[in-house]
C-alpha positions in Angstrom: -36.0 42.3 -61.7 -38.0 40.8 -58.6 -39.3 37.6 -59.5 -42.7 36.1 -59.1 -43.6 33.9 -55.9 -45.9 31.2 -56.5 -46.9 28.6 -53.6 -47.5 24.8 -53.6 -47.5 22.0 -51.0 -45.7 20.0 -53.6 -43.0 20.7 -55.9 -41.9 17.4 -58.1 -38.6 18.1 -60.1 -38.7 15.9 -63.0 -41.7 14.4 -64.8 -40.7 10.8 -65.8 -42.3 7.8 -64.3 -41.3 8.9 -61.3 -42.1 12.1 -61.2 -45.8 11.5 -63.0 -46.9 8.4 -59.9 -45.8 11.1 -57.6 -48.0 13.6 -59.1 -50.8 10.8 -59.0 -50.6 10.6 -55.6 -50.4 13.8 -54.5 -52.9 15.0 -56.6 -55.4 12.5 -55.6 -54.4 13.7 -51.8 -55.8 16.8 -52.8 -52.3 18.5 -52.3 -51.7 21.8 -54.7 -49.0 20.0 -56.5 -46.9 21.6 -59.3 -44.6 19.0 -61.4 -41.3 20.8 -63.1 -40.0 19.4 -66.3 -37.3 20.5 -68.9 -37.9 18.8 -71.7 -40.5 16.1 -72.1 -42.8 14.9 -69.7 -42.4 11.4 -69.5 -38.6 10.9 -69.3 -36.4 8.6 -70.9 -39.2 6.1 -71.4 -40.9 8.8 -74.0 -38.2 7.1 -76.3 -38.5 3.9 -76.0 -40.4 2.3 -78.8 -41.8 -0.8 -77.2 -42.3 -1.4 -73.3 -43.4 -5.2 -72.7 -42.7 -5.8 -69.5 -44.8 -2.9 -67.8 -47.7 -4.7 -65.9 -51.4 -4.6 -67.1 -50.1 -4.3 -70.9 -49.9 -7.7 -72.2 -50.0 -6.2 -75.8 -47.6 -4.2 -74.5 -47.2 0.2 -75.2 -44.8 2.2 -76.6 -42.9 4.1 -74.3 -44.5 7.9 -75.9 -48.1 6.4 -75.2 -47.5 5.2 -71.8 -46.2 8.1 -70.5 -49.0 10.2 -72.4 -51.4 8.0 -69.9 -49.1 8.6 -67.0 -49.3 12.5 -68.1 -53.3 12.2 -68.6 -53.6 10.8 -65.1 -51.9 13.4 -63.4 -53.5 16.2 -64.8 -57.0 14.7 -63.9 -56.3 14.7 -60.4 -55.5 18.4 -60.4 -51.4 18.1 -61.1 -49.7 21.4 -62.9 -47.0 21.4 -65.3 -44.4 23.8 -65.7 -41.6 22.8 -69.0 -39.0 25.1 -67.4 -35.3 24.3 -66.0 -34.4 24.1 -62.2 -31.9 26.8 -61.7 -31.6 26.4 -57.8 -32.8 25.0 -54.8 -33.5 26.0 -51.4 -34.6 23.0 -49.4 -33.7 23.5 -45.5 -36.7 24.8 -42.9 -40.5 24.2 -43.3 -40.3 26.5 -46.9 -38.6 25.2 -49.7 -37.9 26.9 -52.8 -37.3 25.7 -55.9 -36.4 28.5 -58.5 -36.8 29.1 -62.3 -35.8 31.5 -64.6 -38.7 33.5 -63.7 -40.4 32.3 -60.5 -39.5 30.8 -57.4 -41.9 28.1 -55.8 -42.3 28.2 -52.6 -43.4 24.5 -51.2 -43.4 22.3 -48.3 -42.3 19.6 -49.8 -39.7 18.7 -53.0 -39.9 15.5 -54.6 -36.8 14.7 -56.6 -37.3 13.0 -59.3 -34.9 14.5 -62.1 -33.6 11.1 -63.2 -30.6 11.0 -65.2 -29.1 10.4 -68.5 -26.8 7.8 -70.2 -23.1 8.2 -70.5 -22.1 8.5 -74.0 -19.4 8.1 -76.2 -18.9 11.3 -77.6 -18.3 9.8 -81.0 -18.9 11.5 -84.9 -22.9 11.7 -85.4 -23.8 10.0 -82.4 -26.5 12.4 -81.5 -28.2 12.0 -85.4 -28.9 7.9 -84.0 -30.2 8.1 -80.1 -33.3 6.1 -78.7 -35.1 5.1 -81.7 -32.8 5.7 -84.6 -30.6 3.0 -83.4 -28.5 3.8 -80.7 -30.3 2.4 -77.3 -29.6 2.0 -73.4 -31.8 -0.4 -72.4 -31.6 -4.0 -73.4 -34.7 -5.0 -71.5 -36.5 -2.5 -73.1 -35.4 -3.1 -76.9 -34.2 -6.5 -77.3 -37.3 -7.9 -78.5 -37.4 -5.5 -81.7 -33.9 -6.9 -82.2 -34.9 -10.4 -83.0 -33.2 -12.0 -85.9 -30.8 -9.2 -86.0 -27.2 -8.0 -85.3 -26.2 -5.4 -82.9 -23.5 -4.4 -81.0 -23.1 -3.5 -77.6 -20.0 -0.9 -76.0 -18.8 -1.7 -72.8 -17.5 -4.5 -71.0 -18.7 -3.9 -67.4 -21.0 -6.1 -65.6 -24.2 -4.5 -67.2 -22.6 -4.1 -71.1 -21.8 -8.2 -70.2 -24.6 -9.2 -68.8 -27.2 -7.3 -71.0 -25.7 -8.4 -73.9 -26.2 -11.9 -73.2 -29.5 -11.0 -72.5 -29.6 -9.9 -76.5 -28.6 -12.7 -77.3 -31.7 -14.6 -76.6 -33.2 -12.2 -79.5 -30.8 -11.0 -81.8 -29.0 -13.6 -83.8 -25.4 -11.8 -82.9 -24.3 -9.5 -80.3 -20.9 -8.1 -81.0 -19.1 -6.5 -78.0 -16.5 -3.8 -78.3 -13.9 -3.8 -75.6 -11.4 -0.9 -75.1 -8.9 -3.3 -73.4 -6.6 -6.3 -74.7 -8.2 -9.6 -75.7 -9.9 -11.6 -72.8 -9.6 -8.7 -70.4 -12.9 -6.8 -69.0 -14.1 -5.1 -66.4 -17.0 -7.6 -65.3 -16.8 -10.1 -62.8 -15.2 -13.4 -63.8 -18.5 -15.3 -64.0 -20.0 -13.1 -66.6 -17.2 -13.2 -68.3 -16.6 -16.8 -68.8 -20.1 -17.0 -69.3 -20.1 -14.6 -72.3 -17.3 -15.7 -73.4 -18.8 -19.2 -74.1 -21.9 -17.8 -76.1 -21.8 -18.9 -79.4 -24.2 -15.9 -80.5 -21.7 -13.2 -79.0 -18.7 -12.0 -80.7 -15.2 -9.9 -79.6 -13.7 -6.9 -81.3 -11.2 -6.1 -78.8 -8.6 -3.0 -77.9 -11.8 -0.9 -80.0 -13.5 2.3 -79.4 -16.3 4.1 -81.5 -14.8 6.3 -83.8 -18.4 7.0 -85.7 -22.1 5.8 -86.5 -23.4 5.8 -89.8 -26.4 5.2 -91.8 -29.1 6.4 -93.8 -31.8 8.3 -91.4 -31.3 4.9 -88.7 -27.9 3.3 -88.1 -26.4 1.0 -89.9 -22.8 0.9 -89.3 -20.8 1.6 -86.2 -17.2 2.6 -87.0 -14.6 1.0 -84.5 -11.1 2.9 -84.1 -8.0 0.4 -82.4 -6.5 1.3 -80.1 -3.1 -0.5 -80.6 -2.9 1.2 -84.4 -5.5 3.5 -84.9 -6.9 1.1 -88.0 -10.5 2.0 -88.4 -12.9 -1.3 -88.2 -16.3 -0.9 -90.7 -19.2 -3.1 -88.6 -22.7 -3.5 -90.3 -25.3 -3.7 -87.3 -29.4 -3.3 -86.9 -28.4 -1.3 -83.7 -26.1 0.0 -81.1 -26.1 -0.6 -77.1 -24.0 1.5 -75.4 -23.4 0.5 -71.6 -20.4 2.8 -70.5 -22.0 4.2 -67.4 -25.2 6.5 -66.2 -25.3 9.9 -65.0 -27.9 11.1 -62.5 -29.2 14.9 -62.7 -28.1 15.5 -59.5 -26.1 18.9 -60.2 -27.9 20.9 -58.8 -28.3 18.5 -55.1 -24.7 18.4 -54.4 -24.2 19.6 -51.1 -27.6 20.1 -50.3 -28.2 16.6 -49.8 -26.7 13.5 -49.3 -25.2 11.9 -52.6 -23.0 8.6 -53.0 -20.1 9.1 -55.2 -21.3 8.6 -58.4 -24.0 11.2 -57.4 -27.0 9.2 -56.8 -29.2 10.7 -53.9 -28.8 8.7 -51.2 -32.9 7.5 -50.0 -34.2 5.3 -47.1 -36.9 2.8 -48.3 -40.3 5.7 -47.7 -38.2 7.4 -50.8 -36.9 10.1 -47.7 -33.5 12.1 -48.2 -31.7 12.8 -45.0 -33.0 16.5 -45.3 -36.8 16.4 -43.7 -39.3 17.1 -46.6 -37.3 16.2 -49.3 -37.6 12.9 -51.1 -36.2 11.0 -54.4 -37.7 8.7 -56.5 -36.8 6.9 -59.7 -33.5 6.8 -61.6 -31.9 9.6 -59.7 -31.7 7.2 -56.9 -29.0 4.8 -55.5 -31.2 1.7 -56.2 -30.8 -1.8 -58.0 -33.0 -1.8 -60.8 -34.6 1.2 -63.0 -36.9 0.7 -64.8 -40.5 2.1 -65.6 -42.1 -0.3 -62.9 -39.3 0.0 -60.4 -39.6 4.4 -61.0 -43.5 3.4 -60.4 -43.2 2.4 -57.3 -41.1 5.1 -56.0 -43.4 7.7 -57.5 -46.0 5.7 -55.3 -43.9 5.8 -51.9 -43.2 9.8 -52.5 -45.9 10.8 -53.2 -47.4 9.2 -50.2 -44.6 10.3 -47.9 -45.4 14.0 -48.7 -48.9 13.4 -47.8 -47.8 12.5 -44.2 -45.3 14.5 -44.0 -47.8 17.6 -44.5 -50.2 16.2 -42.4 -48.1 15.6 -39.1 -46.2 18.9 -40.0 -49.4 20.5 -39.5 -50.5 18.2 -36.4 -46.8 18.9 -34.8 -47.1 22.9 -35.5 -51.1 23.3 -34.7 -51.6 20.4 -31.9 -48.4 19.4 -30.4 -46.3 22.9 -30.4 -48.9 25.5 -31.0 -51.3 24.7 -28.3 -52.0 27.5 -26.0 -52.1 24.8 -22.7 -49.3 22.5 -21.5 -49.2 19.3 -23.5 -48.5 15.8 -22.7 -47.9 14.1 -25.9 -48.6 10.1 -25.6 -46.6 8.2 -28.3 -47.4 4.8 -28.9 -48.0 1.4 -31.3 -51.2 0.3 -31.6 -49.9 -3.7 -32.0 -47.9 -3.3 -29.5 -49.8 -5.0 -26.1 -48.0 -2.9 -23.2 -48.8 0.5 -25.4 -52.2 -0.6 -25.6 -52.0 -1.4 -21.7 -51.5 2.2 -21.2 -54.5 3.7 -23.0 -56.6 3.5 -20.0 -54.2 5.5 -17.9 -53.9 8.5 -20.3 -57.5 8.6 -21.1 -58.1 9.0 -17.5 -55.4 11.5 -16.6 -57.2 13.7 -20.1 -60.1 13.3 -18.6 -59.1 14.4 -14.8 -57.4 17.7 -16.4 -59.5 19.0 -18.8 -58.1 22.5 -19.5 -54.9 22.0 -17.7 -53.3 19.6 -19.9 -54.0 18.8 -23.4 -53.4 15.1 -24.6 -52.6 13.9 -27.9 -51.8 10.6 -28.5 -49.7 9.5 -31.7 -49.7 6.2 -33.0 -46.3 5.7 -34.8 -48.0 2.1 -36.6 -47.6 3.5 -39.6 -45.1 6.3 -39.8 -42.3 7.0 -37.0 -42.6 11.4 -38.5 -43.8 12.9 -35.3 -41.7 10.8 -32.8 -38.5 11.8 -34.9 -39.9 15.5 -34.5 -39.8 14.8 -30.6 -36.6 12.8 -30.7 -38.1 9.9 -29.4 -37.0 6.8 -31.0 -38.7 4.3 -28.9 -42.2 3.8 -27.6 -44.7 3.6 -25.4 -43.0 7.2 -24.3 -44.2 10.4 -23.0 -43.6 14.4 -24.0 -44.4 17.1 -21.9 -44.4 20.5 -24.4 -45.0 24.2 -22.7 -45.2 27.2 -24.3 -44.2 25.4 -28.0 -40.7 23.9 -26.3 -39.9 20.0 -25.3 -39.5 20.3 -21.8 -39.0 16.6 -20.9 -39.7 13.0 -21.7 -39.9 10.3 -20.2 -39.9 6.4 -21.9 -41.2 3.2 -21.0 -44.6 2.3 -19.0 -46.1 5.1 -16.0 -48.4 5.5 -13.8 -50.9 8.7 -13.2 -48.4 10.0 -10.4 -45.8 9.7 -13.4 -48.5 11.7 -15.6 -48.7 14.3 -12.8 -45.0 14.5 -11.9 -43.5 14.9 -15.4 -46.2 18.2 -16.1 -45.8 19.2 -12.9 -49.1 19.1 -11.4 
């Protein structure tokens, strides 16, 4: 069975945070954007029950209604939902494609923004206590509603370490279960002697979970040894578990450029190395995620693909497409000696009207259409005929310079 064709500028894979800002943008740009989600729109953060530290919510939101805003927003400026799975990707050339079940989207862009998941521990009933029932992943998130109580974190790596003594400015004990022998752990030695100093934080060591319990919310995680197999019975309020993250990424991998844990690998404009593709949120290499942090990534995307449309259709229409001999003028408009130049190539437009087109592209505030003409320095010069770079030239000229390089 053929399958249906629908076309977009903008395909967003992934409607978290991320994925929603991007849709923001891109919508507001008056770009056909469609926004591909799985599950729920709104991500991870749909599951966390109270988000303080989100700016402009001093009250602060649960997760569920600040994504439902997020969601709101989008689909005001024009954004379309599809709650489907990604079955493939096509992203080299001007025309990605992006394909469903049923349909492939054809688009000129693909923002990913399919952010990833927790590593869990596989353990009895673990799946009957996730996100709000008492199993959480995010310390900063949740620590507050653990005030006055006692939870437990899994994990001794830097983050499992280091969150947990973040609980325990909350919670009135943090236990932490360590699969390795007593005062062994896979942090760094600072966190370590700094946890292991905290009066509120407590050791069960050589432990794994074996099983969570409890009546409709956990109350009990079940620790096996590892030494003897003797089972370990700890009351808790709730569960951290900080073993490790995985990014959705499956379907990415070798199509673009992932780090070894699978995270795609972005500069700071949110751009993978393949041109028209971008990342944002969790499913990036990045320091901190978190709703604000995915926010801003959305923000950066979402603008990216704006430009990137814009001087696609500038390079294709203008640059390549004209039916004259071009000269194309790339400069900075701070830059002193670029400005120095205006004059020159105003005057050499002028003199061939007809002959020779001009444009002149200010790389100020995006670098896309040098890159296109593999120039990576400016003031610099282009000569295009018949849609082909002929040559270039860098550095300051003169009109004879002008004449010489198009051949006049």
């Amino acid at each position: 069975m053929d399958k249906k064709v629908e076309q977009y500028d903008v395909v967003i894979i992934g409607g978290g945070a991320a994925g929603l800002t991007a849709g923001i943008y891109c919508g507001r740009a008056r770009l056909n954007t469609l926004l591909i989600e799985k599950s729920l729109v709104g991500g991870l953060a749909t599951y966390t029950n109270e988000i303080e530290n989100y700016p402009g919510f001093p009250e602060g939101s649960t997760g569920l209604g600040l994504m439902e805003l997020f969601h709101k927003q989008a689909k005001k400026f024009g954004v379309k939902f599809k709650l489907t799975d990604v079955k493939g990707v096509s992203l080299e050339g001007e025309k990605k494609i992006v394909e469903t079940f049923r349909t492939n989207y054809e688009a000129k862009v693909v923002i990913i923004a399919s952010g990833g998941k927790p590593r869990l521990t596989g353990a009895k009933n673990e799946d009957l206590y996730l996100y709000d029932k008492g199993i959480s992943f995010c310390a900063t998130c949740d620590a507050a509603a653990n005030t006055g109580k006692t939870v437990m974190v899994i994990g001794s790596g830097d983050a499992a370490i280091e969150e947990g003594m973040f609980l325990t400015k909350f919670a009135d004990k943090v236990i932490v279960s360590v699969m390795h022998d007593e005062g062994i752990m896979d942090c760094n030695e600072i966190a370590k002697g700094q946890a292991l100093a905290n009066p509120k934080m407590e050791f069960i060591w050589n432990s794994v979970v074996e099983e969570f319990a409890g009546d409709g919310h956990l109350n009990e995680v079940v620790l096996k040894n590892t030494k003897n197999d003797s089972l370990i019975r700890v009351p808790v309020d709730s569960c951290f578990l900080f073993i490790g993250y995985l990014p959705n990424t499956e379907l990415f991998r070798d199509v673009i450029e992932l780090n070894r844990p699978g995270y795609v690998i972005t500069n700071e404009k949110m751009e993978t190395n393949v041109p028209g593709v971008f990342a944002a949120g969790d499913v990036r290499d990045k320091f901190l995620k978190q709703v604000a942090t995915a926010v801003g990534d959305g923000a950066i995307a979402g603008y990216g693909a704006e430009k990137y449309i814009a001087e696609s259709e500038i390079f294709e229409s203008q640059i390549m497409g004209s039916e004259l001999p071009g000269i194309v003028f790339l400069w900075n408009a701070v830059m002193p000696e670029c400005r120095a130049l205006l004059p020159v190539i105003e005057a050499f437009e002028e003199k061939y009207k007809g002959k020779i087109k001009v444009t002149k592209v200010d790389i100020y505030k995006s670098k896309g259409l040098a890159d296109r003409l593999e120039m990576d320095e400016v003031p610099a010069l282009v000569y295009i005929k018949e849609g082909k770079i002929i040559k270039s030239r860098k550095g300051s000229f003169t009109e004879t310079d002008l004449e010489e390089l198009s051949a006049l």
